[in-house]
C-alpha positions, 0 to 999 in steps of 0.5 A: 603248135604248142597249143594244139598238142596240149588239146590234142592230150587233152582230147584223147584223154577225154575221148578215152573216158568216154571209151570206157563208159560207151563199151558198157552200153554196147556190151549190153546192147549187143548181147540183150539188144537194149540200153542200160540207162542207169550206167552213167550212175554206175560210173559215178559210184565207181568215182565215189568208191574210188573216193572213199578207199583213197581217202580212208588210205589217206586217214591211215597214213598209206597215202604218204608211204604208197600211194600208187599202191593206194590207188591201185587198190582203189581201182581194184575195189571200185571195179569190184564193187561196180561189178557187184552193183551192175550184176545186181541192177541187172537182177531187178530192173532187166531179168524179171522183164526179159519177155516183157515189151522193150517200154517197160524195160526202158522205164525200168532202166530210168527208174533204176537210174534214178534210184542210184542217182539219189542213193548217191545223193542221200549217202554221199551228199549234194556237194562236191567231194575231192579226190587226193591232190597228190596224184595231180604233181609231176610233169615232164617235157618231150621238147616244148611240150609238157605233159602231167604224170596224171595225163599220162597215168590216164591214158596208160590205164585207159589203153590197158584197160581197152585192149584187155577188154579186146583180148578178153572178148575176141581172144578167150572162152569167155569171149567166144562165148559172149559172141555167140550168146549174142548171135543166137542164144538159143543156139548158145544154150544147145551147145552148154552155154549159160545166157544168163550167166553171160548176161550178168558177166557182160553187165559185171564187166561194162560196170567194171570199165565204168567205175575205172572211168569214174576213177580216172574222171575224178583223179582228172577233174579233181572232184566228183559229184552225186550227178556226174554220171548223166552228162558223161553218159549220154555223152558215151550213148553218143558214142556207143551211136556213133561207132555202131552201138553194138560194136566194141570197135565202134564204142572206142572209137566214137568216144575218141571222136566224141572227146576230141570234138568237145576239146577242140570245138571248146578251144577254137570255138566257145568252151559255152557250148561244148556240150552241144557238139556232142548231141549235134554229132549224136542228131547228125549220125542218126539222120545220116548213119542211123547204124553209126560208122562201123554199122550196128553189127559188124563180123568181128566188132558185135559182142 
C-alpha cells in the first residue's frame, strides 16, 4: 500500500507537469486551429532561465538567507521571459503565414523549434546543468507515508497555477474575449475585439505555464538539459489528444492520465519502456476517439 501511494504522488506530480505543458498546445490550437511545435523548447528555456537566477542568487548569498523568495523570483522572471520568447516566436514563424497553407506553418513551426533547441545548445552547452539542492530536503509523514517538501511544493504550484488559468479564461475580460476570438474572429473584431492581440496573449500565457513547468522539472529531476523540451512535449501533445485538443479541461486531464499511466506502467510493468505507453495511448485515442475523451470542441472546455 505504502508503495502505491508513494506512485501515485508520484504519478500526479508528473501528470501535472505535463498539464502544464499541454495547455500551451491547446490554448494555441483552440484559438489559431494549429500545433506550436516548437513549445517543448519553450518549456525548456523556462528550465534554463530558472536555472541561471537561482544560481546567480546562489552566487549572491540570497540562496542561504531567501531562498523561497529566490525561487519565487525565478519563476516570475522564467514565466516572463518565456512569455516574452513565445510572443515573439509567434511574430516570426505564425503571423506572416497566417493565410498560408497549414504545410508551411507546420514546417515553420519545426524549423522554429530547432532553432531554439540549439540556441540552447550553443548558449547553454550539451551537458546537463544542475539546479540547487536545497529545495530537495525535508520531508514530512502523514501516517506511514512520507512525502518530500519538494513533491508537495510541486503540486501546490501546479494546482495554483491550473486553476488560475481556469479563472482567467472562463472568469475574466480576457477570457470572454479568448473564447470568442476562438468561436469567430471575425465576429470578435465587429464588436472591438483585437485577434491579434489575442493571439500573442494566448501564446504569452501557454509559454508562461510552460517555463513554470520547466522550473518545477528541473527542481524535480535535479537537472535540465539542452533537449529536454522534446520528450516531454510530445509526451503533452498526447495529452492535449487526449482529453480533446482544444479543450482546457481535457489538456488537464489527459496530462493526468498520461503521467499516472508512465508511473504505474514503470512500477509494475518495466521502468524500459515507460516512454511507450505514452505513444500507445496517443495511437490508441486517435484510432478510437480521434476528438479525444472530452470531444475537440466541448461548450465551456474550448478556449
Amino acid at each position: 500500500m505504502d508503495f502505491f501511494l508513494h506512485q501515485l504522488i508520484n504519478a500526479v506530480t508528473l501528470g501535472g507537469f505535463y498539464a502544464l505543458i499541454a495547455l500551451g498546445y491547446t490554448m494555441v490550437y483552440g484559438i489559431i486551429g494549429l500545433i506550436n511545435f516548437a513549445h517543448g523548447e519553450i518549456f525548456a528555456s523556462g528550465g534554463y532561465i530558472g536555472i541561471v537566477v537561482l544560481a546567480w542568487m546562489t552566487g549572491q548569498g540570497y540562496m542561504e538567507t531567501h531562498p523561497w523568495l529566490c525561487l519565487s523570483a525565478a519563476f516570475v522572471l522564467a514565466m516572463a521571459y518565456c512569455a516574452l520568447l513565445a510572443m515573439g516566436v509567434e511574430k516570426v514563424a505564425y503571423k506572416p503565414l497566417r493565410r498560408a497553407s497549414k504545410l508551411s506553418v507546420l514546417l515553420s513551426a519545426l524549423g522554429m523549434s530547432i532553432f531554439l533547441q540549439n540556441g540552447l545548445m550553443l548558449t547553454q552547452g550539451v551537458y546537463d546543468k544542475t539546479y540547487p539542492g536545497v529545495f530537495a530536503k525535508g520531508a514530512f509523514s502523514v501516517g506511514q507515508f512520507s512525502f518530500t517538501y519538494l513533491q508537495v511544493g510541486a503540486l501546490a504550484v501546479t494546482a495554483l497555477l491550473l486553476v488560475g488559468l481556469n479563472r482567467l479564461v472562463f472568469r475574466s475580460r480576457m477570457g470572454a474575449a479568448m473564447r470568442a476570438t476562438s468561436q469567430d474572429r471575425v465576429m470578435a473584431t465587429l464588436v472591438g475585439i483585437s485577434p491579434d492581440r489575442i493571439i500573442s496573449m494566448t501564446f504569452a500565457i501557454g509559454a508562461a505555464l510552460a517555463a513554470a513547468a520547466g522550473i518545477l522539472v528541473g527542481l524535480y529531476y535535479g537537472s535540465v538539459r539542452f533537449d529536454m523540451g522534446f520528450v516531454p512535449g510530445i509526451k503533452a501533445f498526447a495529452a492535449a489528444v487526449l482529453g480533446g485538443i482544444g479543450s482546457i479541461t481535457g489538456a488537464m486531464l489527459g496530462g493526468l492520465i498520461i503521467g499516472m499511466t508512465e508511473i504505474f506502467a514503470a512500477a509494475y510493468i518495466s521502468g524500459e519502456y515507460k516512454d511507450v505507453f505514452a505513444f500507445i495511448i496517443l495511437i490508441a485515442v486517435l484510432y478510437f476517439m480521434p476528438n479525444g475523451l472530452l470531444g475537440e470542441n466541448i461548450n465551456d472546455t474550448r478556449v
